[in-house]
TORTORPA-301126 format. One record per residue (C-alpha): x, y, z. Coordinates in steps of 0.001 Angstrom, whole numbers, plus 500000, padded with zeros to 6 digits. Layout:
XYZ;...
This chain:
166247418376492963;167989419286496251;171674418404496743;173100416912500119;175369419323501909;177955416941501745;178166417288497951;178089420617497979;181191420586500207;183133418596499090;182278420395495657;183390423960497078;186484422715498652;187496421493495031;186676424409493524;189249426449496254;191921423415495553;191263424420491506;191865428510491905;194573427676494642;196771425389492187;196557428275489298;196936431063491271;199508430361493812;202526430916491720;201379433962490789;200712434864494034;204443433741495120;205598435837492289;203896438696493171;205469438250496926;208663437905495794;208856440885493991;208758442933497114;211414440526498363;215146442181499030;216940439030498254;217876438352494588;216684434985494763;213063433304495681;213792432111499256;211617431304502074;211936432872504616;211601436515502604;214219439065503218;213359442406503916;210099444249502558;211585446641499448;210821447993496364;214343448028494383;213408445600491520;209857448313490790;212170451013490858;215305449240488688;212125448257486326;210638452074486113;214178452929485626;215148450677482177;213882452124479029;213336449050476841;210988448162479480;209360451635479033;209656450857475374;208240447394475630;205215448859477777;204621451351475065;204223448862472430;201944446795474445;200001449311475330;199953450717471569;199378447091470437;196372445811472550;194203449172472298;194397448926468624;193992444924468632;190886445798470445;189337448382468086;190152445982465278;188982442789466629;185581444122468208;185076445645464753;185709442234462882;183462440738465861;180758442685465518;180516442417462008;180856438527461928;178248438234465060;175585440425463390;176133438854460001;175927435434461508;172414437113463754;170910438396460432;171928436753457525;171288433181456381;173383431908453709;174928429194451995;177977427485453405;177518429489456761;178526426618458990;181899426285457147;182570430171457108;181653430321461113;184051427473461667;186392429253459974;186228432337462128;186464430824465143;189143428723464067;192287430886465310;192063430559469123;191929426434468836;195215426479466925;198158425880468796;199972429081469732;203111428266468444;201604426714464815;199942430054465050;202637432040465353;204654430344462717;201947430459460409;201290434247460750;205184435015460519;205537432809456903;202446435013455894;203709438169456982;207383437596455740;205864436594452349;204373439730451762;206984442066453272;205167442999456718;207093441111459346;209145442445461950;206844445883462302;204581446692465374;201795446901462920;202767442924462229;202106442190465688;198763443943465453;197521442240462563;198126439244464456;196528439842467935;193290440460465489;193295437476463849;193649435651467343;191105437475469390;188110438384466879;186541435010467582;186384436188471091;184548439454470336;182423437755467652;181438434985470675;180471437954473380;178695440011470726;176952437156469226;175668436687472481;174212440356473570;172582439745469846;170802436844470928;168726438217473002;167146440927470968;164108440578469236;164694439362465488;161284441342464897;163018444544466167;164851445818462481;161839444698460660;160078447526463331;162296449787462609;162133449578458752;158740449554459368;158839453273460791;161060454608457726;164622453562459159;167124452740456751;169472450046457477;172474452295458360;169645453889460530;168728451070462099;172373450023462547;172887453253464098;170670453690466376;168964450425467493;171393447580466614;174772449215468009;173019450803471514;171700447133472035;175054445770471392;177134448422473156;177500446782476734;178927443455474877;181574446041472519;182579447753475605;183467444464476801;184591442623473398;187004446016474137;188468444939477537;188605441249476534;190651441505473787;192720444246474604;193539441648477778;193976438638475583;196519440835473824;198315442951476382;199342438747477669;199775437353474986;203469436229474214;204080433281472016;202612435048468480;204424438217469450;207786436249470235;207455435417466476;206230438521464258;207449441447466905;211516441740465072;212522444208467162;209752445836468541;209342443704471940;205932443609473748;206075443482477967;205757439362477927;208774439148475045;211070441235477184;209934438814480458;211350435667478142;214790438210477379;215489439242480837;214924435316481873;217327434158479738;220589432543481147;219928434191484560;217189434547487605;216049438433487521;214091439670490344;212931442221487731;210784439166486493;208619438976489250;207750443148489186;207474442902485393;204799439923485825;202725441686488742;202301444721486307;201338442499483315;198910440254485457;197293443083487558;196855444658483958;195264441891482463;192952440856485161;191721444709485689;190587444049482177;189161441219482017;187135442140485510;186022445024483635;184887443769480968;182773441326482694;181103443704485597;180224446157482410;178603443719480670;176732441436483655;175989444979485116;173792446030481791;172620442445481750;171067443299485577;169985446592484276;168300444854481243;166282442261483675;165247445347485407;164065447321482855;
């Protein structure tokens, strides 16, 4: 069925109106933060790159970027693992009460952040692990595993549920099989179950806020410096964490549609 141009126009224009309304204050920000004057004014002062420099310069920022950095490569090792295990279990296995443990699993990322976050700081505080890096790590998992599970589930529907019963068939083992024909089908959707969730993580604030203590990730140290006072510093601080996060989440998907081309080709 062939859609009038007019529709289609009037479609694309709100599409631009959609991506204009989210990014444009990140775009301002971004702006700004090569902005001379202290505070957000238009016209722009000068060009300048004092607030980068007074940023490279404080070392709880350095600190802050450490433990993001330390926090969302390990989130992502963890929650691909606990993906891939929950995709290929759910791909494989049929079992009783599977609907209700699924639901389950993907339960995390539709609970409010904050409900979230109070929830996993009770938990951890209960059992003596609040306040530690590792605290923060245990909750990134828990919040981005559905995602991994959801990307890896897909790569896994479209192999052939006759190709493990092949390779059993030709004296593979399971772990065999696992090895060598189940994880290089699934390894363009872990390399970007990887990139997703160490993105989700590196951004995420609210669950951090909570279970961090002391240990500050980049976004909790945003909310500090913001607090009682307008900090240019904001601005260079959010262009770092939103270049970051965008690099990848681009990555993850060009890895994955690229093997998907590659696949169609093959």
């Amino acid at each position: 069925m062939k859609q009038s141009p007019s529709l289609n126009f009037i479609l694309g224009i709100y599409v631009v109106l959609i991506f204009a309304f989210v990014f444009a204050p990140i775009i301002f920000s971004m702006i700004f933060s090569f902005n001379s004057q202290r505070f957000p004014t238009i016209p722009l002062g000068e060009f300048s790159t004092e607030w980068y420099a007074k940023v490279l310069a404080d070392p709880d920022i350095w600190k802050a970027a450490r433990n993001s950095l330390i926090v969302s490569c390990s989130t992502a090792v963890i929650a691909t693992f606990l993906g891939f295990c929950t995709a290929y279990s759910d791909f494989r296995y049929n079992f009783r009460f599977k609907g209700p443990y699924l639901a389950l699993i993907l339960l995390p990322p539709t609970i409010p952040l904050i409900i979230m976050a109070l929830a996993m700081l009770a938990w951890l505080s209960k059992i003596g692990m609040s306040g530690q890096l590792y605290s923060i790590i245990i909750a990134h998992s828990v919040l981005t595993a559905p995602f991994a599970m959801a990307v890896i589930r897909l790569r896994l529907n479209q192999m052939d549920p006759d190709l493990e019963s092949a390779a059993w068939n030709l004296g593979g083992s399971e772990w065999q099989t696992m090895r060598h024909v189940i994880v290089p089908f699934c390894k363009p959707a872990i390399f970007s179950s990887l990139f997703l969730t160490a993105a989700v993580s590196f951004d995420e604030f609210a669950v951090s806020w909570f279970v961090s203590g002391l240990n500050s990730t980049l976004p909790v140290v945003v909310l500090e410096i913001v607090q009682g006072n307008i900090d240019p510093q904001v601005n260079a601080i959010g262009t770092f964490v939103f270049l970051t996060s965008m690099t990848l989440v681009v990555l993850a998907q060009l890895f994955f549609a690229s093997r998907q081309i590659k696949g169609l080709h093959a």
